[in-house]
C-alpha positions, 0 to 999 in steps of 0.5 A: 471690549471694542476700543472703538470709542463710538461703541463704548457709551452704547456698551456701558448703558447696555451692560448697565441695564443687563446686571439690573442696576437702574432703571430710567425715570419719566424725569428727564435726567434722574434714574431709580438705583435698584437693590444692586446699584444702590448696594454698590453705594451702600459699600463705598459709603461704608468704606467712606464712613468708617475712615470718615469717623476715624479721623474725628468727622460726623455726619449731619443733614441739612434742607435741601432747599436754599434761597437764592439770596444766599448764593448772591453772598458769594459771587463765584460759587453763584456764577459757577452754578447758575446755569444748573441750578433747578429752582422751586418758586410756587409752593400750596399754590401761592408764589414763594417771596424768594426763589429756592433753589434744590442745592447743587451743594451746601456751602453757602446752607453750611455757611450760613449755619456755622456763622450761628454754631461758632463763637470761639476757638473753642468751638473748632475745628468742626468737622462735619460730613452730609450724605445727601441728594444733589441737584444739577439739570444737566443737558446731556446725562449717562447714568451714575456718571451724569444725571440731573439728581445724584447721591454723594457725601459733602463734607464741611469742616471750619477751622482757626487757620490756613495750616489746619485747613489745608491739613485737612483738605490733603487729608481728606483727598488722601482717604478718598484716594485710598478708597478708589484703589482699595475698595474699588481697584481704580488706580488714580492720579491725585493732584491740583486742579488748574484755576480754570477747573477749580471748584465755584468759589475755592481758593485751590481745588485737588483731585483723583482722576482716574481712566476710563476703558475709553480713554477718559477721564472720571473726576473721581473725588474732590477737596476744596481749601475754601479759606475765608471767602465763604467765612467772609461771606456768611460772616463766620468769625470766632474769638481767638486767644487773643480776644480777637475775632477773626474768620475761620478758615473752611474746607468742602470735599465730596464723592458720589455716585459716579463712582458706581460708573467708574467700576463699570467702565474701568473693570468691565467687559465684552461679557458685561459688568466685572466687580471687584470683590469688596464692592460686588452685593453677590462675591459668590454664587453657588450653582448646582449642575447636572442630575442635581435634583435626583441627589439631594446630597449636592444640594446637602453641601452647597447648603453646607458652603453657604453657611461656612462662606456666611459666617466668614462675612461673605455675600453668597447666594445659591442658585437653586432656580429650574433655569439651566445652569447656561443660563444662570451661568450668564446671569451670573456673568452679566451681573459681574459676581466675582466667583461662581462655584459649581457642583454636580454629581461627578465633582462630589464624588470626586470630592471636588467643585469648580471654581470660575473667576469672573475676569479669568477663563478657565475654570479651576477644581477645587477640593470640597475640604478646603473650598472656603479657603480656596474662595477667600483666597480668589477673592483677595487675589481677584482684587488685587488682579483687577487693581494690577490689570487697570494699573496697567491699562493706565500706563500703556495709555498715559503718553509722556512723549507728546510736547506740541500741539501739532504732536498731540494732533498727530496722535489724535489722528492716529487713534482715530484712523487705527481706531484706538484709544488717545489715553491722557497725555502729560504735558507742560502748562505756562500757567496762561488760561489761554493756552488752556483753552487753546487745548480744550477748542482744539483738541476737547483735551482738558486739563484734569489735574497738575499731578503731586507725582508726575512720571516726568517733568515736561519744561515747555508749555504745549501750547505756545513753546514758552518755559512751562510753570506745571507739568499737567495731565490733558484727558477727554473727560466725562 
């Protein structure tokens, strides 16, 4: 695809709209997911389900709709949210006494909750998770990445200290991270979010942060060691062993459904969408080509494949349309299936189909007595080779060597007049907020996370020169 970056956001909507994922709504901000984008959800939140049960957390639902009160109890997470916060305030035609908020995220519902749910130490940890709609009224969208309504998950879990909590907090941080790069093959950096870029309300905040085609950066999952400020604030307290009754310390982390556009932007193409085989809804379509209809005996064993690839678990579909196998061939493409397999009346009396890789050129003949296998196998290494391919893009895009502001600006206009991509840059922080924002105003680069396993350790901050407290990534971000 171009690298031009002013191209980019016209390609991601438009490959979007061709593989029939959303569609726009007459609520600004909001998108409808069609079967397609919404099955992409439906595997990510299996995959986070699944480790979520493993490792002892249940999923619970909470209203949607929180007083306002309630954010007052804790005054960073009100200040942090206020300005997206969409509010209901008339219901059955009569003015509500206090305004209600449609939830931005459900600490202070949770909070309020636990404060009645836990009595003793017996009663931890809880470890909770909610599958829900979220609501932030954003100024600028783009679908999955940044819409005025999303879907994620949340979890909330309460604990009798620090040391359990924080376990938790890196615990949940390391699932996500396995998520993203298995299921999705996004490779990520994973880290600690700088005071500035921390969660409303958090003590520390870690993330995944991964790298767009264009250069930016997709805060790709979050988890929050909260200590006792929400504790404190809804007055969740526990008896210890000791007969004492103390404040429980709590976590918060979540995904959604941004991650939807991130497999979009990091593995597509000029053709369009390009999903890895764990994700895709299709991982293979069947298609007959030639005469076929004169002989029933293709479609006799493309029936026959369709099955095998079935009961191997595999989503397959056979293409049986009176389009031509062009067009299929195309729809196909932009739909991003990974395998396409194709038959016609020369390959099967050759006993032989061809096997076409979404993210490969050339098509491959494979022998019709071992073609489930060959596909199983193409799957699997197609995964990993979009996982490889991103990894690599990464490093070539990741600079290790900029140390000054006045380095960063000669990059920046560098990719500009060789119309490329500026990528992330790793660099040293003084730990002032000032020069933080210093960065941001004179550059739009953010911090994105101060990584747990930098490539190097820089000793100077970028910005004023002085000893450097953290080596950080600074990336253009969504």
């Amino acid at each position: 695809m171009s690298q031009k970056i002013n191209d980019f956001s016209k390609w991601y909507v438009d490959t979007i709209q061709k593989a029939d994922l959303m569609d726009y709504t007459p609520v600004r901000g909001c998108i409808a997911f069609k079967p397609d984008g919404y099955e992409l959800w439906e595997h990510i939140q299996a995959e986070m389900d699944k480790r979520f049960k493993e490792t002892g957390h249940r999923n619970a639902y909470f209203p949607m709709l929180i007083p306002e009160s309630f954010f007052q109890k804790e005054k960073d997470h009100i200040e942090g949210f206020s300005p997206e916060l969409p509010w209901v305030t008339e219901a059955a035609g009569e003015q509500l006494e206090e305004r209600l908020a449609l939830r931005p995220t459900s600490e202070t519902m949770i909070g309020h909750l636990y404060s009645n749910w836990i009595k003793s130490y017996r009663d931890l940890p809880v470890l909770i998770n909610q599958w829900a709609n979220v609501f932030r009224w954003e100024k600028k969208t783009l679908p999955f990445i940044r819409t005025s309504e999303f879907l994620w998950q949340e979890g909330h879990t309460a604990h009798v200290d620090e040391e359990d909590a924080r376990k938790e907090t890196m615990q949940m941080l390391a699932i996500y991270k396995e998520v993203v790069e298995g299921l999705l093959a996004i490779p990520v950096y994973d880290g600690q979010k700088t005071p500035s870029e921390r969660f409303a309300g958090a003590v520390d905040t870690f993330s995944i942060e991964a790298m767009m085609q264009d250069g930016k950066a997709v805060q790709a999952g979050t988890s929050h060691y909260l200590g006792t400020k929400f504790a404190e604030a809804f007055d969740i307290k526990y008896l210890n062993k000791e007969n004492k009754h103390v404040h429980v310390h709590t976590t918060s982390w979540g995904t959604s459904t941004r991650l939807i556009g991130s497999v979009i932007m990091v593995h597509g193409d000029e053709q369009g969408l390009v999903l890895p085989p764990r994700i895709a809804p299709t991982q293979v379509v069947l298609i007959p080509v030639g005469p076929w209809k004169k002989n029933p005996k293709i479609m006799e064993k493309l029936d026959e494949i369709f099955a095998a690839l079935k009961a191997k678990g595999i989503r397959v579909r056979l293409d049986d349309s009176d389009q031509s196998p062009g067009y299929k061939f195309n729809e196909w493409e932009l739909k991003g299936v990974p395998v396409r397999i194709e038959l016609g009346p020369r390959d099967l009396e050759n006993e032989q189909g061809l096997m076409k890789a979404r993210d490969e050129e050339e098509k491959v003949s494979v022998s019709l007595d071992s073609i489930v296998e060959s596909i199983e196998k193409e799957l699997a290494t197609m995964q990993t080779r979009l996982f490889e391919k991103a990894k690599a893009f990464r490093a070539n895009n990741s600079h290790t060597h900029i140390d000054t502001m006045e380095q960063l600006k000669q990059h920046l206009a560098q990719a500009e007049q060789n119309e490329t991509i500026p990528g992330w840059i790793l660099a040293g922080w003084c730990g002032d907020d000032v020069c933080e924002e210093k960065v941001k105003e004179e550059t739009k680069f953010t911090t994105r996370n101060i990584p747990f396993n930098p490539p190097t350790t820089k000793h100077t901050c970028i910005h004023c020169g002085k000893e450097a407290a953290h080596t950080v990534w600074f990336a253009r971000a969504y």
